[in-house]
N, CA, C and O atoms as CSV, one atom per row, in Angstrom:
chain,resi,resn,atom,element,x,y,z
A,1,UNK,N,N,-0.601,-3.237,-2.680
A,1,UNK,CA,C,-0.070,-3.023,-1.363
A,1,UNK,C,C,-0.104,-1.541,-1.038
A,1,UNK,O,O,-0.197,-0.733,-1.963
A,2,UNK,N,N,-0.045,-1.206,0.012
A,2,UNK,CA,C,-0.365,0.095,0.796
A,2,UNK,C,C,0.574,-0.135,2.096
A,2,UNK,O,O,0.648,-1.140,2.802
A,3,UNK,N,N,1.435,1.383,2.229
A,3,UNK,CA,C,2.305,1.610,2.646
A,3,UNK,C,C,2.394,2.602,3.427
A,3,UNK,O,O,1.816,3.593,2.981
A,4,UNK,N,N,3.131,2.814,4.916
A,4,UNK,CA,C,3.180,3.960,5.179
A,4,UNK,C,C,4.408,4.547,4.998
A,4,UNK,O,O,5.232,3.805,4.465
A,5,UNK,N,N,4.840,5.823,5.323
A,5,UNK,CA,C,6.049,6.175,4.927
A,5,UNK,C,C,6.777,5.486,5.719
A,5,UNK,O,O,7.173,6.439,6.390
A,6,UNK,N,N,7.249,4.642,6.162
A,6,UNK,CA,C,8.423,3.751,6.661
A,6,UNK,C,C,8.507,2.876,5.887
A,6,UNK,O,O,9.637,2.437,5.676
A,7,UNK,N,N,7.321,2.268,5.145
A,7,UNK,CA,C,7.595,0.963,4.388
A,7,UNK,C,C,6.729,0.430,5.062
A,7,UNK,O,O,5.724,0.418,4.352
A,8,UNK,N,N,6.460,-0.128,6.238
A,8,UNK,CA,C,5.798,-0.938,6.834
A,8,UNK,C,C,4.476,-0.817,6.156
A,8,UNK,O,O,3.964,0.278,5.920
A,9,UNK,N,N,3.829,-2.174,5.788
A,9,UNK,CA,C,2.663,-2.728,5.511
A,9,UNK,C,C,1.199,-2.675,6.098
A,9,UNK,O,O,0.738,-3.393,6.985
A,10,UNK,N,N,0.557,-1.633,5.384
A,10,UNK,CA,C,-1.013,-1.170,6.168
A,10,UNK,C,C,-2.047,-2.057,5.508
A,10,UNK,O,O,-3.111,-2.319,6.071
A,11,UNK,N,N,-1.757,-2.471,4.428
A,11,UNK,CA,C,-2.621,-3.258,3.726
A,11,UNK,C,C,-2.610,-3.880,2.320
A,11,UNK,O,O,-2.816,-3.301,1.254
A,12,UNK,N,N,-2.279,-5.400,2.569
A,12,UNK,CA,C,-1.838,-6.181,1.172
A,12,UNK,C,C,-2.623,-7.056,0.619
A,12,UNK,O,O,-2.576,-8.136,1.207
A,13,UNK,N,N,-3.400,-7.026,-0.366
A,13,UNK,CA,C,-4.485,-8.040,-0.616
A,13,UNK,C,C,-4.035,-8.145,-2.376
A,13,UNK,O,O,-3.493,-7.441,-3.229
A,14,UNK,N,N,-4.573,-9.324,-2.263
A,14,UNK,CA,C,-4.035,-10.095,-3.776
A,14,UNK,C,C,-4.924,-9.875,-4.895
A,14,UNK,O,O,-6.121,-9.803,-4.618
A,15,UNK,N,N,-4.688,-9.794,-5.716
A,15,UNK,CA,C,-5.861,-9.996,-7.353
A,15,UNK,C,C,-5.246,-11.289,-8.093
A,15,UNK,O,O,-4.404,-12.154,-7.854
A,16,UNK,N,N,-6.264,-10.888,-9.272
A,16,UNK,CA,C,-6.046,-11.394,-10.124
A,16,UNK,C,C,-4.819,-11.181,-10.774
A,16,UNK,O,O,-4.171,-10.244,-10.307
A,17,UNK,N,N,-4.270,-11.839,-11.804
A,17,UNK,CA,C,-3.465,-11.652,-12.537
A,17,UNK,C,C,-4.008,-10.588,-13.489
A,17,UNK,O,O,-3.658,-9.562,-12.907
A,18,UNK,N,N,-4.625,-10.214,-14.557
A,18,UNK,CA,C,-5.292,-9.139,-15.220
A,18,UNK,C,C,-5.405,-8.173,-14.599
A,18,UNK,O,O,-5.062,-7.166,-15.219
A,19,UNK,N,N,-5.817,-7.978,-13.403
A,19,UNK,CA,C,-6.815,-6.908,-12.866
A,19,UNK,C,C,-5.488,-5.187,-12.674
A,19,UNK,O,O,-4.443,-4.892,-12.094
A,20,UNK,N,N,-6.106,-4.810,-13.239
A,20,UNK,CA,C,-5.206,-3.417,-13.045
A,20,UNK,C,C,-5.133,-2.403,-12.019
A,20,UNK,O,O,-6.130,-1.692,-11.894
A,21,UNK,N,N,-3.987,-2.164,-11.141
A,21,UNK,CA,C,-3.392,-1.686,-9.855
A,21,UNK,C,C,-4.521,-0.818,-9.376
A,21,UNK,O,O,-4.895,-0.877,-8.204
A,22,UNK,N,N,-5.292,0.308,-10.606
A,22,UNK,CA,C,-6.077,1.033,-10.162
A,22,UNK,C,C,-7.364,0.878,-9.771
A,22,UNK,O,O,-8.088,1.782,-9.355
A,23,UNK,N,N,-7.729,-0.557,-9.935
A,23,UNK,CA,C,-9.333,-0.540,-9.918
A,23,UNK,C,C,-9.267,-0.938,-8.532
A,23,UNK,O,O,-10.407,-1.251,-8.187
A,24,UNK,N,N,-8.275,-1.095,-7.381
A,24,UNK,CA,C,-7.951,-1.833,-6.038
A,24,UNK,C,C,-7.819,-0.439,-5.344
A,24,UNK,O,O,-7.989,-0.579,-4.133
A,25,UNK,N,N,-7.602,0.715,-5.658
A,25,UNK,CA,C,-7.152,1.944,-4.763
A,25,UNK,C,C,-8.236,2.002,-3.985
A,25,UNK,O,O,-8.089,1.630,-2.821
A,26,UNK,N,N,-9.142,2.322,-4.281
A,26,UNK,CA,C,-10.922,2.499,-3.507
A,26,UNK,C,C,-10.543,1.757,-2.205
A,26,UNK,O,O,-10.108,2.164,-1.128
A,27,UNK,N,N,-10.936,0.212,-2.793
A,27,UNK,CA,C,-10.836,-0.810,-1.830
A,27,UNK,C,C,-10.204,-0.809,-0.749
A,27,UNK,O,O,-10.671,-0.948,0.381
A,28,UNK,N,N,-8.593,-0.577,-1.210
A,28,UNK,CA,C,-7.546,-0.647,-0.725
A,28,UNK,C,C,-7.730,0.268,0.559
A,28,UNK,O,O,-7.635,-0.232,1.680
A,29,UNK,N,N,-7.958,1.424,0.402
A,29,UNK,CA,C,-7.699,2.698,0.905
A,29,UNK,C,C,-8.942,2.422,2.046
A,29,UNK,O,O,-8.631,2.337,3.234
A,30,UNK,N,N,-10.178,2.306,1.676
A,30,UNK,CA,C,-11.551,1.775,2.696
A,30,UNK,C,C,-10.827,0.592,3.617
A,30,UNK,O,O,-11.392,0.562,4.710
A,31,UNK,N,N,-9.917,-0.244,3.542
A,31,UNK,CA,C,-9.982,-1.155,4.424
A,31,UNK,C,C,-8.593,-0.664,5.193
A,31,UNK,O,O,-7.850,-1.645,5.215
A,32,UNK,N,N,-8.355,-0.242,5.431
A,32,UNK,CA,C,-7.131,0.446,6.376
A,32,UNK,C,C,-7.324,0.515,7.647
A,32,UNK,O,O,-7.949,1.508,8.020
A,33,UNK,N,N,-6.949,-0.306,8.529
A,33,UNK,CA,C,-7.481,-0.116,10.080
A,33,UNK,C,C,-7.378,0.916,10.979
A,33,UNK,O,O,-6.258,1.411,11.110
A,34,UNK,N,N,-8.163,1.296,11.540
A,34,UNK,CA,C,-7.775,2.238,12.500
A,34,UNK,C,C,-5.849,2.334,13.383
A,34,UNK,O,O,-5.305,1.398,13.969
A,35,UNK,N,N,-5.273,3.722,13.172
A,35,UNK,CA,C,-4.691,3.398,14.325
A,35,UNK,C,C,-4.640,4.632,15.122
A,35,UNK,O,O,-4.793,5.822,14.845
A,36,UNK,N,N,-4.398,4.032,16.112
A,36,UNK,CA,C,-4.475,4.751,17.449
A,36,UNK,C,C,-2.954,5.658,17.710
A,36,UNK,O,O,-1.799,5.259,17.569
A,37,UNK,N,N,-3.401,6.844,18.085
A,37,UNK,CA,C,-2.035,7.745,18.644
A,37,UNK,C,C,-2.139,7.763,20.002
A,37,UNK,O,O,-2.612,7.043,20.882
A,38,UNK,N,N,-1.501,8.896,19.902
A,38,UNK,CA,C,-1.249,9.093,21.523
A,38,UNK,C,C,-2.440,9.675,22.603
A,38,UNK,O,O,-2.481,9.325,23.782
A,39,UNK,N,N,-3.940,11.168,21.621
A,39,UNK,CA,C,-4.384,10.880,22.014
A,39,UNK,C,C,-5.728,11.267,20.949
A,39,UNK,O,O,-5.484,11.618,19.795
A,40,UNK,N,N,-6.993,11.177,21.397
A,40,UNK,CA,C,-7.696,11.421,20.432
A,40,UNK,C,C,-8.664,10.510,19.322
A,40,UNK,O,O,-8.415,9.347,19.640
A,41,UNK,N,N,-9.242,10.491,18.646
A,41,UNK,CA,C,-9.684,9.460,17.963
A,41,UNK,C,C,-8.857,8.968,16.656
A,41,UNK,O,O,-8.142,9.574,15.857
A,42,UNK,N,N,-9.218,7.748,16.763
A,42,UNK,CA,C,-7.968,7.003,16.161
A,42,UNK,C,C,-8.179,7.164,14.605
A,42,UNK,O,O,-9.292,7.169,14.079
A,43,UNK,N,N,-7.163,7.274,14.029
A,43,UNK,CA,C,-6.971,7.895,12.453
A,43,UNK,C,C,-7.230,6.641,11.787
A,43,UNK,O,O,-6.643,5.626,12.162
A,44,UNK,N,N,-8.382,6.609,10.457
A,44,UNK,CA,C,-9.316,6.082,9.579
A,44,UNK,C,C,-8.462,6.027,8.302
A,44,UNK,O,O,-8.549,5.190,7.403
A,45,UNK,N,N,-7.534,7.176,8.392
A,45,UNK,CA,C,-7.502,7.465,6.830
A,45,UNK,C,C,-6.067,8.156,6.264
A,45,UNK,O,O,-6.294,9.350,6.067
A,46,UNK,N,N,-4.992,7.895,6.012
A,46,UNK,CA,C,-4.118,8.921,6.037
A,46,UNK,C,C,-4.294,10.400,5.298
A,46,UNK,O,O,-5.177,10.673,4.485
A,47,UNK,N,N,-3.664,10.936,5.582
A,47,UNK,CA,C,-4.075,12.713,5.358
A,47,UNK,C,C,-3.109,12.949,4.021
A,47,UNK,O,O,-3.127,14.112,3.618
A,48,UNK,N,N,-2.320,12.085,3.318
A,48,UNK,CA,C,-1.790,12.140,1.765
A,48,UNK,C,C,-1.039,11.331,1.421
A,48,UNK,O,O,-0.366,10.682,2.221
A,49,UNK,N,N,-0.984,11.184,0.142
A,49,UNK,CA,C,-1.472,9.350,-0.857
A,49,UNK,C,C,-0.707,10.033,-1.841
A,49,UNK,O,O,-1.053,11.034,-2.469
A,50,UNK,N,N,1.121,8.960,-1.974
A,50,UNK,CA,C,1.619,9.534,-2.858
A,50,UNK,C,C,1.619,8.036,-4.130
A,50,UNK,O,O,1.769,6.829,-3.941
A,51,UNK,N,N,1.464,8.559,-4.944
A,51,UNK,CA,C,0.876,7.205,-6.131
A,51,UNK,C,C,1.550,7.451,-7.582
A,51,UNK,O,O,1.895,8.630,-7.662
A,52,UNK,N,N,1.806,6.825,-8.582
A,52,UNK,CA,C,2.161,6.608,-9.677
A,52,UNK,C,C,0.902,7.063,-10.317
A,52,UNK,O,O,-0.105,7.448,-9.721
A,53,UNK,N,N,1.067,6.977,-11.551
A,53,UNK,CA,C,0.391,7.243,-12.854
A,53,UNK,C,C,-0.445,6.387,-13.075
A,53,UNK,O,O,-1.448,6.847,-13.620
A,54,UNK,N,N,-0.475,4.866,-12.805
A,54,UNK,CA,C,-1.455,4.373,-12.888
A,54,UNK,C,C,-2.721,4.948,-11.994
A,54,UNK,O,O,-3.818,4.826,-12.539
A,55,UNK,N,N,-2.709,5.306,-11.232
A,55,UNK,CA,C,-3.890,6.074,-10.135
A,55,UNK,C,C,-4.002,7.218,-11.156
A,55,UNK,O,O,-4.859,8.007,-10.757
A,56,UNK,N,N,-3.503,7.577,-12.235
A,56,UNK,CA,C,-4.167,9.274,-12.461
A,56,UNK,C,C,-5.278,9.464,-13.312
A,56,UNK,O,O,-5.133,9.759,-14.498
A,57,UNK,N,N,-6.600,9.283,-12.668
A,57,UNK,CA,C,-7.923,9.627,-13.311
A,57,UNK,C,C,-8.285,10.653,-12.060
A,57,UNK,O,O,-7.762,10.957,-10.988
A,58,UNK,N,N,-9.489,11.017,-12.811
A,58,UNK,CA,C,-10.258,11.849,-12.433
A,58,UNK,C,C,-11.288,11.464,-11.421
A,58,UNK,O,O,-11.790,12.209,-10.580
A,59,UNK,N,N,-11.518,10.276,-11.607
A,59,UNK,CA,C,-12.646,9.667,-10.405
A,59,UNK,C,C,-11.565,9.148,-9.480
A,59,UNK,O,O,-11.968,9.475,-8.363
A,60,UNK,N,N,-10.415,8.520,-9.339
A,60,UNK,CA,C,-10.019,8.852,-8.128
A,60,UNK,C,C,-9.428,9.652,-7.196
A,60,UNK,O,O,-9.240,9.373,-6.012
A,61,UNK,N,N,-9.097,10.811,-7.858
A,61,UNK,CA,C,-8.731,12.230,-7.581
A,61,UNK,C,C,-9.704,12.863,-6.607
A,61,UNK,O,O,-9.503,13.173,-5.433
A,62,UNK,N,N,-11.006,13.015,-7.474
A,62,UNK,CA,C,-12.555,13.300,-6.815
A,62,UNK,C,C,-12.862,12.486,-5.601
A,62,UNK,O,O,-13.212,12.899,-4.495
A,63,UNK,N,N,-12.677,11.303,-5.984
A,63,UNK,CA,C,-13.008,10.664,-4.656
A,63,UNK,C,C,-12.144,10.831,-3.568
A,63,UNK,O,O,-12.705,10.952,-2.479
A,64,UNK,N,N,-10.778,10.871,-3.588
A,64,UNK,CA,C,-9.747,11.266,-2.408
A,64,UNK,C,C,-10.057,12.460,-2.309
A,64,UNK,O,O,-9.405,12.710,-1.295
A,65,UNK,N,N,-10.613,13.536,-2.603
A,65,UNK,CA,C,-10.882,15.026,-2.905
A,65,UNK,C,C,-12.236,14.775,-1.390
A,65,UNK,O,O,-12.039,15.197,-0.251
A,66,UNK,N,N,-13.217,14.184,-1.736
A,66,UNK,CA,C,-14.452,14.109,-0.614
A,66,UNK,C,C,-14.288,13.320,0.326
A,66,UNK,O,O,-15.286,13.000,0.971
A,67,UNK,N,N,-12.912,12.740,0.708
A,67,UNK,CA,C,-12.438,12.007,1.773
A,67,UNK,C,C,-11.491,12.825,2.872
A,67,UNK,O,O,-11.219,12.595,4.050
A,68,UNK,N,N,-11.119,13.870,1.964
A,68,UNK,CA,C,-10.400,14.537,2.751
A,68,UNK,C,C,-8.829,14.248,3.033
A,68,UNK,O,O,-8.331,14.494,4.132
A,69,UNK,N,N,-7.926,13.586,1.711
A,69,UNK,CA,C,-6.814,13.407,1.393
A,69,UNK,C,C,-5.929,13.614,0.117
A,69,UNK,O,O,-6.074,13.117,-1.000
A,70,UNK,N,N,-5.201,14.276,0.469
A,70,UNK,CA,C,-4.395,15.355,-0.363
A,70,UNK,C,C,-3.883,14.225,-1.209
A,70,UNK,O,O,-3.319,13.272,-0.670
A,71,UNK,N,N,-4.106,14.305,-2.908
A,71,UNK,CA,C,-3.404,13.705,-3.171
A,71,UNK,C,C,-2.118,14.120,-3.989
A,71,UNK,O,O,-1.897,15.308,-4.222
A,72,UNK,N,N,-1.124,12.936,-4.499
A,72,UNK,CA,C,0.092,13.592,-4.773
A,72,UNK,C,C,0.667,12.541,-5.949
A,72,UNK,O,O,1.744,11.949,-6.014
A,73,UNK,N,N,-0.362,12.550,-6.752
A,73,UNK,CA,C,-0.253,10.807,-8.262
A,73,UNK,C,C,0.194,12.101,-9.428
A,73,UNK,O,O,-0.392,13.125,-9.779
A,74,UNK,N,N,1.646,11.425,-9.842
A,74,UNK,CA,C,1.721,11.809,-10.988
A,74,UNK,C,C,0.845,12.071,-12.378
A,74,UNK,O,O,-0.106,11.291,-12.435
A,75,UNK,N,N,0.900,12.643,-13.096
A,75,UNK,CA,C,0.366,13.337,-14.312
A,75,UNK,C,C,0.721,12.474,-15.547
A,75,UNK,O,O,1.769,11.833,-15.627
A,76,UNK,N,N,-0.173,12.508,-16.440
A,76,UNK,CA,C,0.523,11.948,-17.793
A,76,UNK,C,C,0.747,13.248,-18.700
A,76,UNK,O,O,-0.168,13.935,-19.153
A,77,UNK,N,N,2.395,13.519,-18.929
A,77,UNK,CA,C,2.323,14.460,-19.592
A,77,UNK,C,C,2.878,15.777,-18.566
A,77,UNK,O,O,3.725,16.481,-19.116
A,78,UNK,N,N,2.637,16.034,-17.670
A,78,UNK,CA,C,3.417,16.962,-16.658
A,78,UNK,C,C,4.107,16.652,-15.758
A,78,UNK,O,O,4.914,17.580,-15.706
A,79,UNK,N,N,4.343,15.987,-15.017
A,79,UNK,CA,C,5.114,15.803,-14.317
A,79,UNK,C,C,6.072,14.486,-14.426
A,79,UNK,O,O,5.798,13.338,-14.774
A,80,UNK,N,N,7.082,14.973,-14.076
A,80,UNK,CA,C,8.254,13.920,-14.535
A,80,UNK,C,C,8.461,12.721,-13.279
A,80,UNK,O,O,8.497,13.041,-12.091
A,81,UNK,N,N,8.587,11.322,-13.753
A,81,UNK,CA,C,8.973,10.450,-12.485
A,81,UNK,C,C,9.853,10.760,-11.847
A,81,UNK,O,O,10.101,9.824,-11.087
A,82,UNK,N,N,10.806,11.920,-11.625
A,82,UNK,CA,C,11.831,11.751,-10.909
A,82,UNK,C,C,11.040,12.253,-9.290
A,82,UNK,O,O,11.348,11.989,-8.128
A,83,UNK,N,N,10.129,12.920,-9.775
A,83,UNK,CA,C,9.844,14.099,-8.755
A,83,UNK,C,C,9.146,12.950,-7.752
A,83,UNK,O,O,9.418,12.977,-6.551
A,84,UNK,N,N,8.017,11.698,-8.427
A,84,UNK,CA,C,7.266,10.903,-7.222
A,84,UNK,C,C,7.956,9.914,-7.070
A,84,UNK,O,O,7.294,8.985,-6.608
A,85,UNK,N,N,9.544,9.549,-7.340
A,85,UNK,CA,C,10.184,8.719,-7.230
A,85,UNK,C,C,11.250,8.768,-6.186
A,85,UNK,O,O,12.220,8.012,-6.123
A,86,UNK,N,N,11.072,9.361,-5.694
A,86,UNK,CA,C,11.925,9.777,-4.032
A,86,UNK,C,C,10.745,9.364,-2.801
A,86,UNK,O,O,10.900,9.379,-1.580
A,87,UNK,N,N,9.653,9.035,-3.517
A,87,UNK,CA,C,8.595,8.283,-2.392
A,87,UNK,C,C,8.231,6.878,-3.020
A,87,UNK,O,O,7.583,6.132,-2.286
A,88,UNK,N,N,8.577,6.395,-4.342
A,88,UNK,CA,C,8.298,5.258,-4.740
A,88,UNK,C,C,9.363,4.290,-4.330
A,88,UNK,O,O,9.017,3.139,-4.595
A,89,UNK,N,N,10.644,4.377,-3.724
A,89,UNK,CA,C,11.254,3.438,-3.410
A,89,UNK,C,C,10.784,2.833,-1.823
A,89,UNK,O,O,11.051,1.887,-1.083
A,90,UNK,N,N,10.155,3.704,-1.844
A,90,UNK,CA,C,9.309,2.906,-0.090
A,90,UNK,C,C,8.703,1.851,-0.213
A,90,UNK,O,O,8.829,0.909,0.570
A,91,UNK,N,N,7.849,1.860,-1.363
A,91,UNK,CA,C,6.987,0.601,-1.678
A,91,UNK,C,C,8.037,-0.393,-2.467
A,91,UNK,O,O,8.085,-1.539,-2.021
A,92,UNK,N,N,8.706,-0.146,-3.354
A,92,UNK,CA,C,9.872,-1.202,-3.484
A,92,UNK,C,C,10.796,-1.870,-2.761
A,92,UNK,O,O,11.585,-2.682,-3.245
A,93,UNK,N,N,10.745,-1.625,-1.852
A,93,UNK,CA,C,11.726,-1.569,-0.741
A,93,UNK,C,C,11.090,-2.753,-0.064
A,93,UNK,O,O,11.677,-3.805,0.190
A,94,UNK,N,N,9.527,-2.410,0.267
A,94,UNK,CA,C,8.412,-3.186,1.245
A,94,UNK,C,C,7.769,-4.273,0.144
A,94,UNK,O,O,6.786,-4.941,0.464
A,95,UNK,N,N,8.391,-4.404,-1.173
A,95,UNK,CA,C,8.327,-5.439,-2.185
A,95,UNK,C,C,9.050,-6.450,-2.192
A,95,UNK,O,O,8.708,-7.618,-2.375
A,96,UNK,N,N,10.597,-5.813,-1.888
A,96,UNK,CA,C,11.486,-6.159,-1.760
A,96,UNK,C,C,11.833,-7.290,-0.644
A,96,UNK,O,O,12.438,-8.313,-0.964
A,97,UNK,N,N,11.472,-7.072,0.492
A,97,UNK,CA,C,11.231,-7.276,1.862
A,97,UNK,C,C,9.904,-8.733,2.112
A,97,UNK,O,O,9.767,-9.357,3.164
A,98,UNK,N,N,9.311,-8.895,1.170
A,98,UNK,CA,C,8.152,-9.504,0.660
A,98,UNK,C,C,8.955,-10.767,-0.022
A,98,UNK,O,O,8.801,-11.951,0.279
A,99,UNK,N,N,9.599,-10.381,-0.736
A,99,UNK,CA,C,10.252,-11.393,-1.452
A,99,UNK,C,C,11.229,-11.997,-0.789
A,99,UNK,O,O,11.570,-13.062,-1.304
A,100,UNK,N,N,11.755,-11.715,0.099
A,100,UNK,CA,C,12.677,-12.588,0.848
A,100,UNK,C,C,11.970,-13.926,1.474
A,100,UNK,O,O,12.622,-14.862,1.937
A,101,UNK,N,N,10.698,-13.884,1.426
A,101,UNK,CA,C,9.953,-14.627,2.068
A,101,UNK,C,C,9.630,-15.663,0.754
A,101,UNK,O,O,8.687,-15.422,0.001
A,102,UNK,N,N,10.628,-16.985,0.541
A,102,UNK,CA,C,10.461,-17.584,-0.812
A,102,UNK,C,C,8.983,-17.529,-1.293
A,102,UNK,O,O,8.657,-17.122,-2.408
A,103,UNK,N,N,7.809,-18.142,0.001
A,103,UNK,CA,C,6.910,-18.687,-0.576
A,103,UNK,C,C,5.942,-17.864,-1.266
A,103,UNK,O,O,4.911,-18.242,-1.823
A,104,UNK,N,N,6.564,-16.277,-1.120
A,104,UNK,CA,C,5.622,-15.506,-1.953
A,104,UNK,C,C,6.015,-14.893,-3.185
A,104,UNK,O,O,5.306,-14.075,-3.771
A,105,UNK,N,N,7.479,-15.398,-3.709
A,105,UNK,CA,C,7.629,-14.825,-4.791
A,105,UNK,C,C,7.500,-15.759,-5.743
A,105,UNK,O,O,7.941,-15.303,-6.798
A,106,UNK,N,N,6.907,-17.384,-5.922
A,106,UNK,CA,C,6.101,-17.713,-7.087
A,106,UNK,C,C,4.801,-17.990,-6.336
A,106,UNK,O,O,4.913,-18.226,-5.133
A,107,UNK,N,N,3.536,-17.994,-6.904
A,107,UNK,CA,C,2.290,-18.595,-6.230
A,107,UNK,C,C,2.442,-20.229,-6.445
A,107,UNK,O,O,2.660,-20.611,-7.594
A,108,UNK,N,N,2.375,-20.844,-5.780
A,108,UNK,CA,C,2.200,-22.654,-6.081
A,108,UNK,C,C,0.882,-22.556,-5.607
A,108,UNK,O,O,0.182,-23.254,-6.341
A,109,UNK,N,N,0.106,-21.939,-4.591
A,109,UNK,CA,C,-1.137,-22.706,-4.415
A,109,UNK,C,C,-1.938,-21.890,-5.124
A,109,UNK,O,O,-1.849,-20.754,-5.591
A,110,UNK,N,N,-3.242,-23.280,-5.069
A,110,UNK,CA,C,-4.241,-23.014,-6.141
A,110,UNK,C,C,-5.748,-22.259,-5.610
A,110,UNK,O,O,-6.700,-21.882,-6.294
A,111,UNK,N,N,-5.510,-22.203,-3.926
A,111,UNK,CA,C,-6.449,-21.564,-3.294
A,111,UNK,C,C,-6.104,-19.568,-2.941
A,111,UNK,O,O,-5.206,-19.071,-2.262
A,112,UNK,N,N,-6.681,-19.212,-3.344
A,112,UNK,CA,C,-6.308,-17.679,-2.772
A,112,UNK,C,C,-5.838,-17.285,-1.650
A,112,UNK,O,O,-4.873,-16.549,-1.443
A,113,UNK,N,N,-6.789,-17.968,-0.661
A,113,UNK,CA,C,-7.010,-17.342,0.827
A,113,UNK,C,C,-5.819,-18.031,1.352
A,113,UNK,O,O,-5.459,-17.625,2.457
A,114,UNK,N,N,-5.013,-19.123,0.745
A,114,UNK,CA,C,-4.034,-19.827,1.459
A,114,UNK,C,C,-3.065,-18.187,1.347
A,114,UNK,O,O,-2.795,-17.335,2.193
A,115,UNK,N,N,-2.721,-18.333,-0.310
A,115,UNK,CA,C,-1.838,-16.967,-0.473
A,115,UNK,C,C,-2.203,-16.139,0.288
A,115,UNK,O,O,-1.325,-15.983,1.136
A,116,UNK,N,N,-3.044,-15.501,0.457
A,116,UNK,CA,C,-3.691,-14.507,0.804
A,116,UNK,C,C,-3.397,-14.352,2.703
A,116,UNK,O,O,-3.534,-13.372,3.436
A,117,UNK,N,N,-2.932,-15.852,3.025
A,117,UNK,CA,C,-2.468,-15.780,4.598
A,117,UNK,C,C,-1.201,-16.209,4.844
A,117,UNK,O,O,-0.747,-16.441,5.964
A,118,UNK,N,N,-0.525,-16.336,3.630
A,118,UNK,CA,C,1.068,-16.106,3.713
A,118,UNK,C,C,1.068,-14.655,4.165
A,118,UNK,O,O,1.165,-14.080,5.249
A,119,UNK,N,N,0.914,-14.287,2.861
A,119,UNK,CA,C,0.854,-12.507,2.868
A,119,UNK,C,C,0.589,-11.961,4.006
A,119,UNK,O,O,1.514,-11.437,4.626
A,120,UNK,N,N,-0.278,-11.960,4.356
A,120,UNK,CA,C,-0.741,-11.697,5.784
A,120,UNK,C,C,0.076,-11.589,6.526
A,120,UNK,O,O,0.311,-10.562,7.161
A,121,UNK,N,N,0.844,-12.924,6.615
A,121,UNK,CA,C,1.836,-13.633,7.960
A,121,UNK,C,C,3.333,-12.594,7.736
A,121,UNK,O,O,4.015,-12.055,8.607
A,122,UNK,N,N,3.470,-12.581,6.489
A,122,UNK,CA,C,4.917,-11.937,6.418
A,122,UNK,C,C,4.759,-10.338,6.166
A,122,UNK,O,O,5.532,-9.399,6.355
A,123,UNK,N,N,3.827,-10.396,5.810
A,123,UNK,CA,C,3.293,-8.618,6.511
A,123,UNK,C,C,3.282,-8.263,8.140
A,123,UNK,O,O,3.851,-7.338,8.720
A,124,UNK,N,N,2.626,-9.082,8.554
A,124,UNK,CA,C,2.649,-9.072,10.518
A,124,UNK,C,C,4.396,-9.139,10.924
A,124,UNK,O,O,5.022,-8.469,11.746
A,125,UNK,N,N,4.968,-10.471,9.778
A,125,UNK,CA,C,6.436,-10.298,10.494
A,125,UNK,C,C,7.393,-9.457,10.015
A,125,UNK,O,O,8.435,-9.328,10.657
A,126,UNK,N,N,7.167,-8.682,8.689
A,126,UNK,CA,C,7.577,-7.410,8.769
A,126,UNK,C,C,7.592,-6.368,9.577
A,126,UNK,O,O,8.597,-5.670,9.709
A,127,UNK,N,N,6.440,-6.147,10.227
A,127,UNK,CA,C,5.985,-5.378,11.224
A,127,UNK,C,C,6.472,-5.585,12.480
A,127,UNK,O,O,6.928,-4.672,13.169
A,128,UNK,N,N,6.404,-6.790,12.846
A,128,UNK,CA,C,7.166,-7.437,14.004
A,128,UNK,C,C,8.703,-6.978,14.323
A,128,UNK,O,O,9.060,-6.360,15.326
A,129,UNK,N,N,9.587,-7.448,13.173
A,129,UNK,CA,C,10.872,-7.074,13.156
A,129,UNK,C,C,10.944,-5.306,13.319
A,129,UNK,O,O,11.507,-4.801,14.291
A,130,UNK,N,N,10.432,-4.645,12.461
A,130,UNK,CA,C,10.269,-3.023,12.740
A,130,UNK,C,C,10.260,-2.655,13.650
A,130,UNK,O,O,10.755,-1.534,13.764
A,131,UNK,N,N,9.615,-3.435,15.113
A,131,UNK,CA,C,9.178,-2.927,16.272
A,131,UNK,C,C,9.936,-3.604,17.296
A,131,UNK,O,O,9.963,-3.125,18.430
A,132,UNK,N,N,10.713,-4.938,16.947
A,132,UNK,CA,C,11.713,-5.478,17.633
A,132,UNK,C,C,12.851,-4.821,17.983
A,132,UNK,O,O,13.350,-4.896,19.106
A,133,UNK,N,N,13.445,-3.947,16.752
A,133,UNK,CA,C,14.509,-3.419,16.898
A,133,UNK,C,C,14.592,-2.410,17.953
A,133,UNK,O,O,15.697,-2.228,18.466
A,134,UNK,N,N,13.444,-1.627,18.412
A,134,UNK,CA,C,13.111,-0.750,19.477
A,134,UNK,C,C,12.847,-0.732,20.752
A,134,UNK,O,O,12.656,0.020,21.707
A,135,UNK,N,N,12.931,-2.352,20.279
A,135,UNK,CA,C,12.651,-2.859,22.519
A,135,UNK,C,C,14.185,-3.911,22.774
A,135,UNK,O,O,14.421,-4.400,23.880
């Protein structure tokens, strides 16, 4: 999952059970939709990516490096969790928020794309409620 700093949900797509958090960042990060401000061309990409330790290699460093986004992934060995953990409760939070929604905190179905449009749905109505409160 991919987050902006509010919590709200930019992009949630499912794996495997095995598959490890980092081999999805690429992906993750390429499918991010445009959004539109107030004026100007509409932003592709956010401008800095705060991440855990699982993200800390060197090829994805490099690659956020030629994209043109600052990154901010803990160290193994220098830097202490306390310091990226005042931005990691955003995504727990938007985990959290996920799970209220029973049907996604065990999988019962045996098709992906079904899961895969729960998720969807309670991502949109996360988003929904966020923007309710303001009108």
């Amino acid at each position: 999952m991919l987050v902006d700093q509010r919590g709200l949900p930019l992009v949630a797509q499912i794996t495997g059970a095995q598959v490890h958090d980092s081999r999805m960042l690429i992906p993750r990060l390429e499918s991010i939709p445009a959004v539109e401000g107030l004026s100007g061309r509409a932003r592709k990409r956010p401008s800095k990516l705060h991440a855990d330790r699982a993200y800390a290699s060197r090829a994805h460093r490099a690659w956020l490096r030629r994209r043109g986004i600052s990154a901010r992934i803990a160290r193994y060995g220098v830097e202490s969790r306390e310091r990226l953990g005042r931005w990691r409760w955003v995504v727990e939070r938007t985990l959290g928020w996920l799970h209220r929604f029973r049907r996604l905190r065990i999988r019962d179905e045996r098709r992906a794309e079904i899961h895969q449009a729960f998720l969807s749905l309670a991502c949109s109505l996360i988003c929904w409620r966020y923007v309710e409160r303001f009108s």
